[in-house]
PyMOL CGO cylinders between C-alpha atoms (Angstrom):
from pymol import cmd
from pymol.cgo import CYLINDER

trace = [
    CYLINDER, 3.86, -20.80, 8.64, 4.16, -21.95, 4.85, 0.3, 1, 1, 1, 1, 1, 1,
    CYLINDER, 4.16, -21.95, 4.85, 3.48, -25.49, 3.63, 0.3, 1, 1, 1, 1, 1, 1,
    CYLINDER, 3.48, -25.49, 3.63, 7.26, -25.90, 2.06, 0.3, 1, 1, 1, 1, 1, 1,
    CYLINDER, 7.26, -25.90, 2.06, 10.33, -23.82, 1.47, 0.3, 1, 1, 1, 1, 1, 1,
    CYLINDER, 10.33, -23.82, 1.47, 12.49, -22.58, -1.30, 0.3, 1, 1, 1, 1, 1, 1,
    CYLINDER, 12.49, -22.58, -1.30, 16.24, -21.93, -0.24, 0.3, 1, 1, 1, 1, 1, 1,
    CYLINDER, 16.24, -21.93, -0.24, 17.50, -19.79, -3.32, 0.3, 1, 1, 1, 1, 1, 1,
    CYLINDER, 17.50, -19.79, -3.32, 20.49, -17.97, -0.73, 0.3, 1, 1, 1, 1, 1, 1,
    CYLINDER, 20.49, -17.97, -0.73, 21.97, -21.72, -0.82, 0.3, 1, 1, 1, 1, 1, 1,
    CYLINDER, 21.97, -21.72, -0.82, 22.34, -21.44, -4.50, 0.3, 1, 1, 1, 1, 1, 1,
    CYLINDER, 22.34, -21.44, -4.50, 26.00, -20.49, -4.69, 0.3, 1, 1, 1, 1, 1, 1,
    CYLINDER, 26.00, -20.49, -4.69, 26.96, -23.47, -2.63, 0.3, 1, 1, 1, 1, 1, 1,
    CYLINDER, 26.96, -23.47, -2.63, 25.14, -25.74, -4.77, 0.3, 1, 1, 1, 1, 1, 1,
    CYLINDER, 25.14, -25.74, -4.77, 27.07, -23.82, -7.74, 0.3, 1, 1, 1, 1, 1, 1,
    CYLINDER, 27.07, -23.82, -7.74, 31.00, -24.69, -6.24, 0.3, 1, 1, 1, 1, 1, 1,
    CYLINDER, 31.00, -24.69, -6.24, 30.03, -27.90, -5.75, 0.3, 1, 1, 1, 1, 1, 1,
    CYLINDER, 30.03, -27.90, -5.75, 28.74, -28.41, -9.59, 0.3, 1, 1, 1, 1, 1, 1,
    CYLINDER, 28.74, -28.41, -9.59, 30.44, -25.86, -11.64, 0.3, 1, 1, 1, 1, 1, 1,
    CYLINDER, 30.44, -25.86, -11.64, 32.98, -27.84, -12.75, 0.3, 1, 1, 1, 1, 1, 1,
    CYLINDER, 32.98, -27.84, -12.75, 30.58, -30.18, -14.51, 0.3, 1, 1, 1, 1, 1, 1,
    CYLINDER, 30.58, -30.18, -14.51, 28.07, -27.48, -14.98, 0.3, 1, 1, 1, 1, 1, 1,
    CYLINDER, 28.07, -27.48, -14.98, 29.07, -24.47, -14.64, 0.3, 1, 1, 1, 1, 1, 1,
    CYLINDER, 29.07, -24.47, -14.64, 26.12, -22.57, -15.92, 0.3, 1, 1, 1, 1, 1, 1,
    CYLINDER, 26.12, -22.57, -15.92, 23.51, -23.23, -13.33, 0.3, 1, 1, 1, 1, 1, 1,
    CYLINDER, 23.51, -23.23, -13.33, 21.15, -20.63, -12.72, 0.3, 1, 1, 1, 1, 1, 1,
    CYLINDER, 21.15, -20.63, -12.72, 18.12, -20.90, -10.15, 0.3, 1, 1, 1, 1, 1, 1,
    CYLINDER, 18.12, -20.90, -10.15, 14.92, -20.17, -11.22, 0.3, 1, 1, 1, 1, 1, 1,
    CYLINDER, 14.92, -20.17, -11.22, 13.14, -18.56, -8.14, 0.3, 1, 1, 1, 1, 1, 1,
    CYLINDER, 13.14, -18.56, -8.14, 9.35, -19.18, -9.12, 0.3, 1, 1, 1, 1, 1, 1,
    CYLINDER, 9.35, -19.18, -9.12, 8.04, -22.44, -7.46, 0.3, 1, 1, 1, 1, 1, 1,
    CYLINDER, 8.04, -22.44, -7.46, 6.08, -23.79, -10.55, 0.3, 1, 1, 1, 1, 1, 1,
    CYLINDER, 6.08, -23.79, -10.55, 6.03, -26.77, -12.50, 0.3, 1, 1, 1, 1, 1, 1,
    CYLINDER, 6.03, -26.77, -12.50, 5.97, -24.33, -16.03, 0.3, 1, 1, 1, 1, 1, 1,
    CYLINDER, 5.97, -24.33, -16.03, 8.83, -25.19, -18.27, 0.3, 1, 1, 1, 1, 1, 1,
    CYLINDER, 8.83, -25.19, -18.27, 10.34, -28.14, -16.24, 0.3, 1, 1, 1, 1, 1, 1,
    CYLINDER, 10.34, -28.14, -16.24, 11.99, -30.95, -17.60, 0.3, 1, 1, 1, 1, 1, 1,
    CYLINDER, 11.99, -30.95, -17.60, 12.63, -33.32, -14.48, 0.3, 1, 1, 1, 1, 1, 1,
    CYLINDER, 12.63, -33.32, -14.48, 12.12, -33.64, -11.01, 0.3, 1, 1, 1, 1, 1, 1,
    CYLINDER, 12.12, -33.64, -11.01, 13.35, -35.83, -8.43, 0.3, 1, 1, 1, 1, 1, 1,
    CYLINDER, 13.35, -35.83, -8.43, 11.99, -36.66, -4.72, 0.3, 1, 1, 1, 1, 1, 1,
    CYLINDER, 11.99, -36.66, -4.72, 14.32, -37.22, -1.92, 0.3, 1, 1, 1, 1, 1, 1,
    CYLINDER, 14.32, -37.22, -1.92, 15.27, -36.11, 1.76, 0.3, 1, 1, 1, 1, 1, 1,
    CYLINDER, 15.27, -36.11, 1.76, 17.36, -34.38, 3.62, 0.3, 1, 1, 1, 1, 1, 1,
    CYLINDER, 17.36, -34.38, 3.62, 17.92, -33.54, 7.41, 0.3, 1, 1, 1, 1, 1, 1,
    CYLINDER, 17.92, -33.54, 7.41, 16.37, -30.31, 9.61, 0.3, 1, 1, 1, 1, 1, 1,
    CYLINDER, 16.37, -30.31, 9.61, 15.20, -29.64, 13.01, 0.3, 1, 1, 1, 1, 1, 1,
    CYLINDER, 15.20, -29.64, 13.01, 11.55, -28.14, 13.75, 0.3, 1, 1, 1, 1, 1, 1,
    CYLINDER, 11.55, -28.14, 13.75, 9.97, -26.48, 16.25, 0.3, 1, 1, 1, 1, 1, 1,
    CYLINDER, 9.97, -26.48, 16.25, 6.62, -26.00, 17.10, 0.3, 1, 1, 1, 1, 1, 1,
    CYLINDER, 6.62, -26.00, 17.10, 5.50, -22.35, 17.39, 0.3, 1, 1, 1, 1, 1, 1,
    CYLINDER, 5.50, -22.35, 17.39, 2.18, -22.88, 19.26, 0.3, 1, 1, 1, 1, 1, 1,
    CYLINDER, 2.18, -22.88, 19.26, 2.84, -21.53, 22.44, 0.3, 1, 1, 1, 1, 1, 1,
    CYLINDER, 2.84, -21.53, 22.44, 0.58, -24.04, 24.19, 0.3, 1, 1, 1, 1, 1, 1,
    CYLINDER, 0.58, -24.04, 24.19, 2.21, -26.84, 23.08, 0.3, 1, 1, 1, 1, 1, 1,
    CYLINDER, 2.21, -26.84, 23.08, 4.33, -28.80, 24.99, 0.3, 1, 1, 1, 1, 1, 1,
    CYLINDER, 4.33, -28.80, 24.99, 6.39, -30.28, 22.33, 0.3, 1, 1, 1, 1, 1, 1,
    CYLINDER, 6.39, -30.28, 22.33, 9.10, -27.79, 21.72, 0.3, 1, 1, 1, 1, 1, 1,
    CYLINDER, 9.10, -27.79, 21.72, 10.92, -29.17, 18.38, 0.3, 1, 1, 1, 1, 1, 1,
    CYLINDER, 10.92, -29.17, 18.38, 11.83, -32.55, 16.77, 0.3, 1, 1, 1, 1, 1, 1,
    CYLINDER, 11.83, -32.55, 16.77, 14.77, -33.38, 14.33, 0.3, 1, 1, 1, 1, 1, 1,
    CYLINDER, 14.77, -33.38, 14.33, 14.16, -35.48, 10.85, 0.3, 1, 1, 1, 1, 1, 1,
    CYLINDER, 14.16, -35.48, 10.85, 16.27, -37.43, 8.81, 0.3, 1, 1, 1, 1, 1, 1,
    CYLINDER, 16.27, -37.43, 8.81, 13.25, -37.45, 6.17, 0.3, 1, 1, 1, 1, 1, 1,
    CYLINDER, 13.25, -37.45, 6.17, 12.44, -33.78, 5.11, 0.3, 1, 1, 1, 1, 1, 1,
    CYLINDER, 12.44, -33.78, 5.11, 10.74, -34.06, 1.98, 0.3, 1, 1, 1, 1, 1, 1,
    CYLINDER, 10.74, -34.06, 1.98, 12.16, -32.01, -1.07, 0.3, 1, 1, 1, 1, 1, 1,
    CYLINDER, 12.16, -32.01, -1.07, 12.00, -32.16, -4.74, 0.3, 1, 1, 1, 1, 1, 1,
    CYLINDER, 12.00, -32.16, -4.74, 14.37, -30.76, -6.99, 0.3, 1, 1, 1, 1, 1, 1,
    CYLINDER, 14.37, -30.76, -6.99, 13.39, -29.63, -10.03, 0.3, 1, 1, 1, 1, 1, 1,
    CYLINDER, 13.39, -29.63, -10.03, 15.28, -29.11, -13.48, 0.3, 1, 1, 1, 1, 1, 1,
    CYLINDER, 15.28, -29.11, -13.48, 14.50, -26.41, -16.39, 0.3, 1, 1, 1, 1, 1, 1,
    CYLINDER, 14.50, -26.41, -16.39, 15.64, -25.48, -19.64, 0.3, 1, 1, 1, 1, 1, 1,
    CYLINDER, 15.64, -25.48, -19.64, 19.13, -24.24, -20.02, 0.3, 1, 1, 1, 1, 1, 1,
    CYLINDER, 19.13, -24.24, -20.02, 20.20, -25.48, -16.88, 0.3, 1, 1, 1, 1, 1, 1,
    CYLINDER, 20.20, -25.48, -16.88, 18.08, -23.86, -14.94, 0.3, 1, 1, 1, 1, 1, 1,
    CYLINDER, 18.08, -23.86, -14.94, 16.72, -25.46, -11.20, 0.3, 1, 1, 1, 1, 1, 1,
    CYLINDER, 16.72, -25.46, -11.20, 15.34, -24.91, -7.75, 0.3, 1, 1, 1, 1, 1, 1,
    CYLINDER, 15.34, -24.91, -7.75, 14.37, -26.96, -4.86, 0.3, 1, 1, 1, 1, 1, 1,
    CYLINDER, 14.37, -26.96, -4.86, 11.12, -27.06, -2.77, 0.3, 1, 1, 1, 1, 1, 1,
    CYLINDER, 11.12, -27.06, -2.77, 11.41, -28.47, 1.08, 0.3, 1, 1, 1, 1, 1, 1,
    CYLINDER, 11.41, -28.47, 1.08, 8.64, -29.36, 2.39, 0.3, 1, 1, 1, 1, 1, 1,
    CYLINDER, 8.64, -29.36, 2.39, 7.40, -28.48, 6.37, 0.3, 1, 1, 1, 1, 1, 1,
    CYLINDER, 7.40, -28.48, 6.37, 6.30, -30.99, 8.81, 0.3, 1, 1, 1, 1, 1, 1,
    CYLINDER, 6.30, -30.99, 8.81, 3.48, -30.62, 11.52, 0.3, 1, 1, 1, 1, 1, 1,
    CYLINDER, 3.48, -30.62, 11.52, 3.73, -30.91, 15.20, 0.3, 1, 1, 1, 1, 1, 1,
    CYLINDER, 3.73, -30.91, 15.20, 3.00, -34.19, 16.50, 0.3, 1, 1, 1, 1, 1, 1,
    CYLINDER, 3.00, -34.19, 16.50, 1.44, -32.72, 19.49, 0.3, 1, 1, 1, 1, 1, 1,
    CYLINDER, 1.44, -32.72, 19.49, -0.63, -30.14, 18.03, 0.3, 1, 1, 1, 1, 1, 1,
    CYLINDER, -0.63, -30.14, 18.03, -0.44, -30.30, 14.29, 0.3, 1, 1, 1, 1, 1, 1,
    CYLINDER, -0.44, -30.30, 14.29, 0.81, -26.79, 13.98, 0.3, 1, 1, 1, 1, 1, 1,
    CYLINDER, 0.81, -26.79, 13.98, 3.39, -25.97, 11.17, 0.3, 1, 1, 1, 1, 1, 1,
    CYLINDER, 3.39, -25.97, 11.17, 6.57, -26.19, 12.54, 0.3, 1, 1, 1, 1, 1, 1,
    CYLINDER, 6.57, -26.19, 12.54, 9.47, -23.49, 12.09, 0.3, 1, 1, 1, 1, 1, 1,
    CYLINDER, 9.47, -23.49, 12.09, 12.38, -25.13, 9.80, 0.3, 1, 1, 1, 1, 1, 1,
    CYLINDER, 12.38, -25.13, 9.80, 15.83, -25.27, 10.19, 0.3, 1, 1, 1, 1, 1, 1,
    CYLINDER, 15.83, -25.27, 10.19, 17.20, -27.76, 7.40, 0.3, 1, 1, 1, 1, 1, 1,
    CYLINDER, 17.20, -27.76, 7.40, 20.79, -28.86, 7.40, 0.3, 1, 1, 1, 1, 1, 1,
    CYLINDER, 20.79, -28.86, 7.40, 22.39, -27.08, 4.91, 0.3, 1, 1, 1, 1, 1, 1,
    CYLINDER, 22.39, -27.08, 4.91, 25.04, -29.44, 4.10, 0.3, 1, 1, 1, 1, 1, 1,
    CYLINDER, 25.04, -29.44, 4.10, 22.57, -32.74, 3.47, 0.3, 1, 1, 1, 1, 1, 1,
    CYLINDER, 22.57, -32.74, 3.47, 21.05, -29.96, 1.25, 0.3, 1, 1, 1, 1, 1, 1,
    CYLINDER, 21.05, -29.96, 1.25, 23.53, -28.77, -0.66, 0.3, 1, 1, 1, 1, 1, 1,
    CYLINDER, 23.53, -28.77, -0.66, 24.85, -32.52, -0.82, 0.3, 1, 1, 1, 1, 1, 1,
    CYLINDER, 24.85, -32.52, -0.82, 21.85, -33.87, -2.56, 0.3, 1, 1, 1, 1, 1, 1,
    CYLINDER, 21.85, -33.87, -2.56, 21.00, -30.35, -4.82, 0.3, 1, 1, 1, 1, 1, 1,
    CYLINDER, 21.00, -30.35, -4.82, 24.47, -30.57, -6.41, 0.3, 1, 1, 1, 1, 1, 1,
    CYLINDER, 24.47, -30.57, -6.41, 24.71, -34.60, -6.06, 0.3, 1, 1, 1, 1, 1, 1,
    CYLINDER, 24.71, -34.60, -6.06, 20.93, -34.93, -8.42, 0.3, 1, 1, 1, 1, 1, 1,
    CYLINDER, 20.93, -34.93, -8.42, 22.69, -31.71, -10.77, 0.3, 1, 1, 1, 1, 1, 1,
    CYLINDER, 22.69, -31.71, -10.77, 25.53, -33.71, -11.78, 0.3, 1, 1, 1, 1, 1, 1,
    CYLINDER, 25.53, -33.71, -11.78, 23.62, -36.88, -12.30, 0.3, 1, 1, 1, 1, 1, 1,
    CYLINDER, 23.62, -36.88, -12.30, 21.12, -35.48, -14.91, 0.3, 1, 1, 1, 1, 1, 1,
    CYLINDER, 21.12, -35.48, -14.91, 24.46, -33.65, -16.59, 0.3, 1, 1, 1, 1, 1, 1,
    CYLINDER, 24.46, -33.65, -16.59, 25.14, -37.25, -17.08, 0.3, 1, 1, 1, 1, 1, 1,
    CYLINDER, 25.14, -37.25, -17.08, 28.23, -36.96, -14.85, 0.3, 1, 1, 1, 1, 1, 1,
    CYLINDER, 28.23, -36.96, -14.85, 28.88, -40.55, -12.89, 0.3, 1, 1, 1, 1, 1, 1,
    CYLINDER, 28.88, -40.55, -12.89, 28.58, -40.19, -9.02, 0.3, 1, 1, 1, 1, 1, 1,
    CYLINDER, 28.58, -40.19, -9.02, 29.15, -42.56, -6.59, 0.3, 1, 1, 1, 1, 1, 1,
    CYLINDER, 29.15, -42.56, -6.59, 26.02, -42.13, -4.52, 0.3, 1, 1, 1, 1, 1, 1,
    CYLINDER, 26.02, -42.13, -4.52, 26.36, -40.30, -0.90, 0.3, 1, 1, 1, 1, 1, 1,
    CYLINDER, 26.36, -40.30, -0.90, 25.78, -41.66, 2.14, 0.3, 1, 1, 1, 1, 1, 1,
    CYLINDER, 25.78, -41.66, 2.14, 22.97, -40.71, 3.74, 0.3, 1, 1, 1, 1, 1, 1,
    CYLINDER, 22.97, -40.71, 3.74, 23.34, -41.69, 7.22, 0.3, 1, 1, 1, 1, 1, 1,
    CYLINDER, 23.34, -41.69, 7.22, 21.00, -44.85, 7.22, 0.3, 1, 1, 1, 1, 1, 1,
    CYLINDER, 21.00, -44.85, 7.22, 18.14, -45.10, 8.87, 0.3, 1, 1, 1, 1, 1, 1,
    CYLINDER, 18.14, -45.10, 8.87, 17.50, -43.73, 12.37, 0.3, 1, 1, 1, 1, 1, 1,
    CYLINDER, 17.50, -43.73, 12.37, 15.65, -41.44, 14.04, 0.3, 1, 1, 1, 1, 1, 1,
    CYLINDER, 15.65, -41.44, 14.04, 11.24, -41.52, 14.38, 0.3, 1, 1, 1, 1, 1, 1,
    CYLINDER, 11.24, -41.52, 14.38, 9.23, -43.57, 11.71, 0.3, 1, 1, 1, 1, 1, 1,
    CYLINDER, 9.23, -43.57, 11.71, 8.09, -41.51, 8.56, 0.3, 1, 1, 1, 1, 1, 1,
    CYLINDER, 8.09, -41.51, 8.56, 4.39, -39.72, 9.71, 0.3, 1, 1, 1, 1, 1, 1,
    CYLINDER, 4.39, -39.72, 9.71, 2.49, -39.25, 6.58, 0.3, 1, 1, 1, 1, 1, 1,
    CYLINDER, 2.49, -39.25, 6.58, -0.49, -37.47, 7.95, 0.3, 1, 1, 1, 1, 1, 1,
    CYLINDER, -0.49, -37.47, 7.95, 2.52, -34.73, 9.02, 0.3, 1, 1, 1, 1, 1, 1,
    CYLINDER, 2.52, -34.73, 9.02, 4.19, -34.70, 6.29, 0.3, 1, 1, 1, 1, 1, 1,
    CYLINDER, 4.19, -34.70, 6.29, 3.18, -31.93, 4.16, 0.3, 1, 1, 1, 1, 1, 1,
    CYLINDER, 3.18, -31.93, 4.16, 5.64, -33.52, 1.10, 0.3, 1, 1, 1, 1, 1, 1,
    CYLINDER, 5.64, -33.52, 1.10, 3.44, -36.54, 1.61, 0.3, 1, 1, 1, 1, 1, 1,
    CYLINDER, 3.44, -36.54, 1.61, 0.34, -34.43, 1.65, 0.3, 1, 1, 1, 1, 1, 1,
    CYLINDER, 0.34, -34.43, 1.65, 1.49, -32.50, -1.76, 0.3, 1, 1, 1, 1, 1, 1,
    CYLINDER, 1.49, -32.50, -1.76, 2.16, -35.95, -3.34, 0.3, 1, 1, 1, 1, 1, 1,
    CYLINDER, 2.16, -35.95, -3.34, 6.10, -34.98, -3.43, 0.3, 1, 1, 1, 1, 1, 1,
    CYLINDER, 6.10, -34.98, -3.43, 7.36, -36.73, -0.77, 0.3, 1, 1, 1, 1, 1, 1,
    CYLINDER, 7.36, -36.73, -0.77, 9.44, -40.05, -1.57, 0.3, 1, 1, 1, 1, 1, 1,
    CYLINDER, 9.44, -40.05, -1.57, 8.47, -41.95, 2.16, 0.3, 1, 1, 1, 1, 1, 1,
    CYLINDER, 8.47, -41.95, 2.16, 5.03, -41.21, 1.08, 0.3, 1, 1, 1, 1, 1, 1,
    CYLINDER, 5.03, -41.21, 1.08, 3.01, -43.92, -0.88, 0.3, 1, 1, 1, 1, 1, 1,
]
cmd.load_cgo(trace, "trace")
């Protein structure tokens, strides 16, 4: 299991929902700070489950998946999600984001550093299990916006 995620087959849905603001975003498939401009930290939704066949927890959803979103020259970008661990047994858990709150808060952070005025989504409130740092492998990266 990997630490965090890149989700480059989402990239033409993040594209309809920005192209008519910016219409020449391309995504830049290297996970690598080199030649960035801006990032921002933020969540979105997924479901996990625990691959440790000896574990008794099965899976867990989160409202707080870490993921930072990155911005290059010439309108260039990508996104890294970050895993979580099994409360149980600390294993990496398998990922299965929700590709809407993703593609929601790729294209909504796109438009606002093209300058373009957004009213800010709703993200659903609160909910769901506290924020568990020590899980969190956004937290544990120092990329994770529930982490301190």
């Amino acid at each position: 299991m990997s630490s965090s995620f890149m989700f480059g087959r989402l990239h033409a849905s993040v594209l309809r929902e920005v192209q008519a603001v910016r219409p020449k975003v391309w995504w830049k498939k290297k996970d690598t700070d080199a030649g960035m401009i801006q990032d921002y930290e933020t969540n979105i939704m997924g479901n996990f489950t625990c691959p440790n066949s000896k574990c008794k927890k099965t899976g867990w959803g989160s409202k707080k998946v870490a993921i930072r979103i990155r911005s290059y020259s010439g309108n260039g970008y990508n996104a890294v999600v970050y895993n979580q661990r099994c409360q149980s047994c600390k294993t990496l858990g398998r990922l299965a984001i929700d590709e809407e709150s993703y593609v929601e808060r790729v294209a909504y952070r796109l438009k606002k550093w093209a300058g373009v005025h957004v009213q800010r989504p709703e993200y659903g409130g609160s909910g769901g299990p506290p924020h568990m740092r020590d899980l969190c492998e956004g937290c544990k990266s120092g990329h994770c916006q529930r982490g301190d």
